[in-house]
N, C-alpha and C positions, 0 to 999 in steps of 0.2 A: 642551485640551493640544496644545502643538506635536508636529508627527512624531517629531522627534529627539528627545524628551522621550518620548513611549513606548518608543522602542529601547532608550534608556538607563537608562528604568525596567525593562524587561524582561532585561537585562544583571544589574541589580543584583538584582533577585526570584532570579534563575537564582544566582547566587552565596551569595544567602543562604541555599541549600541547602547547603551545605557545614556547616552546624554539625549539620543531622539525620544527616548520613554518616560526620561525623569522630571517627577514632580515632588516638592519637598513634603505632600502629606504620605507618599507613597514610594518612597527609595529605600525603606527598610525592607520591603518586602521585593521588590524589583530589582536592587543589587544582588541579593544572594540565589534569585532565581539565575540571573544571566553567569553567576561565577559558576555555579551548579553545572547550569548547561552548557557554558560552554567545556567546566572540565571534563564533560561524561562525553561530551561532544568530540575533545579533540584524542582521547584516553581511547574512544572507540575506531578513531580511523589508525591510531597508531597501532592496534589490536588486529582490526582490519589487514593494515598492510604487512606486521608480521606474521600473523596466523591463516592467509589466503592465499598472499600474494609472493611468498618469500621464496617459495620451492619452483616460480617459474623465472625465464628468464627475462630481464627488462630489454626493451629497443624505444626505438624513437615513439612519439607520441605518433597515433595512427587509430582509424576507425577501421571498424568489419561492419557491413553491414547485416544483421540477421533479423531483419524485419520476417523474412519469409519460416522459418523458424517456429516449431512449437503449434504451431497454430494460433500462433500473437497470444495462449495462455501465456507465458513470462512477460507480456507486452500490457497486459489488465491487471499482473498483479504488481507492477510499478504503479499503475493510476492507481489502485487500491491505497500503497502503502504511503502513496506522497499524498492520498485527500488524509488518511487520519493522522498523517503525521501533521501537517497541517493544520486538521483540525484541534489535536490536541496542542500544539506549538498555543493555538488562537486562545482555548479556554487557559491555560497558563499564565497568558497575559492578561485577560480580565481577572483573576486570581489577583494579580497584582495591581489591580483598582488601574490597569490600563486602558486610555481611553479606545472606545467601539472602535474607529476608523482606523488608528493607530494597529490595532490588536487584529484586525482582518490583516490588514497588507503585512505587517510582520508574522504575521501566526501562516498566510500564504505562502511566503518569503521562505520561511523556514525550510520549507520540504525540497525547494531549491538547493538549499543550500546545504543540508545533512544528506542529498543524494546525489547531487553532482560529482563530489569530491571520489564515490565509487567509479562513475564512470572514466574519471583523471587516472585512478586505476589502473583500471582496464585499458586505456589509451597506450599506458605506459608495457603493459604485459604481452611477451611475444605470444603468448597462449589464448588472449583473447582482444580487445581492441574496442574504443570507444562505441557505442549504438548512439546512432542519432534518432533509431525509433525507442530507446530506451530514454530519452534526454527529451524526447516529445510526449511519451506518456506520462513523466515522472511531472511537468510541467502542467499535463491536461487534469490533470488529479489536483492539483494544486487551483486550479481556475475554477473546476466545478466547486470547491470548497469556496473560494473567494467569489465568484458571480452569484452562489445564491445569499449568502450571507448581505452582499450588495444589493441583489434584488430585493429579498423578502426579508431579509433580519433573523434568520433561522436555516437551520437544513431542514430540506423538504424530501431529499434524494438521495439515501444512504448506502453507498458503499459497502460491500456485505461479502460474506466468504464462507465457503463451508466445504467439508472434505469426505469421501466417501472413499476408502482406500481400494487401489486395484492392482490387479494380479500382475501389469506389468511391470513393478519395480523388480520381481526378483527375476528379471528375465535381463537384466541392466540395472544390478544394483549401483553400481561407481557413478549413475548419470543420475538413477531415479529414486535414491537412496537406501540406504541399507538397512534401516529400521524405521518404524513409525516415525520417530522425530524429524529425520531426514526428508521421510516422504512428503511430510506436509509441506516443506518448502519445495523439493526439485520435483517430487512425481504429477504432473501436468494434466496426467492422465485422471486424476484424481481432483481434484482441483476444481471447482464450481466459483465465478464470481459472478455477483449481485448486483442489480442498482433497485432498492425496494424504495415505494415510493410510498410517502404518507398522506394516506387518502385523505383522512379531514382535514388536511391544511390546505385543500382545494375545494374541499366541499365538505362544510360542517354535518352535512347528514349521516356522511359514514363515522362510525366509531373512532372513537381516539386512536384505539389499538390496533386497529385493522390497515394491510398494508399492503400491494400488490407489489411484486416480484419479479423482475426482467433480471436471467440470467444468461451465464457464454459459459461451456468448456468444450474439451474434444477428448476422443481419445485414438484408441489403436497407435498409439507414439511411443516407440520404444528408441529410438531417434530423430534427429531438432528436427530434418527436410521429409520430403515429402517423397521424393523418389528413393531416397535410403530406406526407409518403412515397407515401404512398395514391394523392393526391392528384394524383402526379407518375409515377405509374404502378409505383411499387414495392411490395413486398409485405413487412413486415418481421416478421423470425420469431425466436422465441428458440430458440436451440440446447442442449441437454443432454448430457455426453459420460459414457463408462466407459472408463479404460483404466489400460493398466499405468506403473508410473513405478519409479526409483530414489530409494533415500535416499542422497546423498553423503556426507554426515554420518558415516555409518556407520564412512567410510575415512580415519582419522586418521596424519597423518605427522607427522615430526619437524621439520618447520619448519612455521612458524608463519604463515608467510607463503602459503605451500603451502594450510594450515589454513584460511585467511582467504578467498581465492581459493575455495576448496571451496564455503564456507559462502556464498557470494554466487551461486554457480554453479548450487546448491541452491534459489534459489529461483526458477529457472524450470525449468520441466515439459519433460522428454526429449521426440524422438518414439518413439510405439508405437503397437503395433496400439491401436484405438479403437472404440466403440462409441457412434453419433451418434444420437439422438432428433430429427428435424424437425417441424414439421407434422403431428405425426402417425404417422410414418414414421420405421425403423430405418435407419439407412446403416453399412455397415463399413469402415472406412479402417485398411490395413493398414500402415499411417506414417503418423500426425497428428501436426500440432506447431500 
């Protein structure tokens, strides 16, 4: 099958959803959401495959596996990107007066399907090659969005990220990128994720706002393994955090706009006092971000 013939099969799969959604008080607002996304949908993999993948060369479809890699940071920030893609796919759908149960499984559904199609990519590229630990986090991010939505009728346990830049990118720019913009996606070393949990929604005594903190990163990685590093005199260690956070969420205003801005701002993790695990070893940072 030609390129352009998958985009445009994936365009028209995307639309043929609209007959499990539609209902006649609410297909004005439901059709141009799924034309929307699916055009921005199929516009980005064709971007994708010419702006990524064009300069290697293609062979058979084939996995690598690089679970051991990174120190699984590129392995959490899949869960990351497939709960809020997810979750954002979900409120979308209620936008369009789609019903609860409908609007979980397809708003989960979603992060499947806008991330899969990377790792068909990668399958196909002799430079890199399908992750099945990447196709297993991108799915576990997806579940935690849909089980608690299932359990509780809300997120309780938010997904969160936040960046602190370090000296190893310029030691490996081409890997760990070459400016700010760069670093925030590839430099690893940098890189803090979050699961902040909101405490009154287990117990009304604590504050609205108040939120406790479990974070993962690592660093000393100036390359993916571990004996490479090693190798070149680094030492690379995974990091453990405890600290405190806020739920933004919590503070709703009268525009919408306001509203939207909130919820995006929401998913990256304040600074606050901290509590770090090394090595072995407790460290206290009285401002982490």
């Amino acid at each position: 099958m030609r390129p352009i013939k998958r985009y445009i099969l994936l365009v028209v799969l995307s639309l043929s959803f609209s007959k499990t959604f539609s209902q006649d008080s609410t297909r004005n607002r439901l059709k141009p959401l799924l034309i929307a996304s699916s055009a921005t949908y199929a516009t980005s993999l064709i971007l994708l495959d010419q702006l990524w993948y064009a300069d290697f060369e293609r062979e058979g479809f084939h996995f690598f596996n690089d679970n051991k890699e990174w120190k699984q940071v590129d392995k959490v920030g899949h869960f990351y990107s497939a709960f809020h893609i997810s979750s954002a796919s979900y409120k979308l759908l209620r936008w369009a007066y789609q019903e609860e149960n409908k609007s979980v499984f397809w708003g989960s559904i979603a992060s499947v399907i806008a991330l899969t199609p990377i790792e068909i990519f990668d399958g196909f590229s002799a430079e890199y090659g399908a992750s099945y630990g990447d196709i297993i986090a991108n799915t576990a991010g997806g579940l935690l969005f849909y089980g608690q939505q299932k359990a509780w009728g809300e997120i309780r346990i938010h997904p969160k990220y936040s960046f602190n830049r370090s000296e190893y990118a310029e030691l490996r720019p081409e890997i760990l990128g070459k400016n700010l913009n760069e670093e925030l996606l590839k430099d690893y070393n940098a890189q803090t994720f979050w699961l902040s949990v909101d405490l009154s929604k287990f117990n009304t005594k604590f504050p609205k706002w108040l939120n406790i903190a479990f974070g993962y990163g690592a660093q000393d990685m100036v390359f993916a393994n571990d004996e490479s590093n090693k190798s070149a005199g680094f030492n690379p260690q995974r990091q453990f955090y405890l600290g405190l956070d806020l739920d933004l969420n919590e503070y709703k205003t009268r525009s919408k706009t306001l509203n939207t801005l909130i919820y995006f701002v929401n998913m990256i993790k304040i600074p606050s006092p901290t509590l770090e695990l090394r090595d072995g070893k407790f460290y206290f940072h009285s401002f982490y971000y």
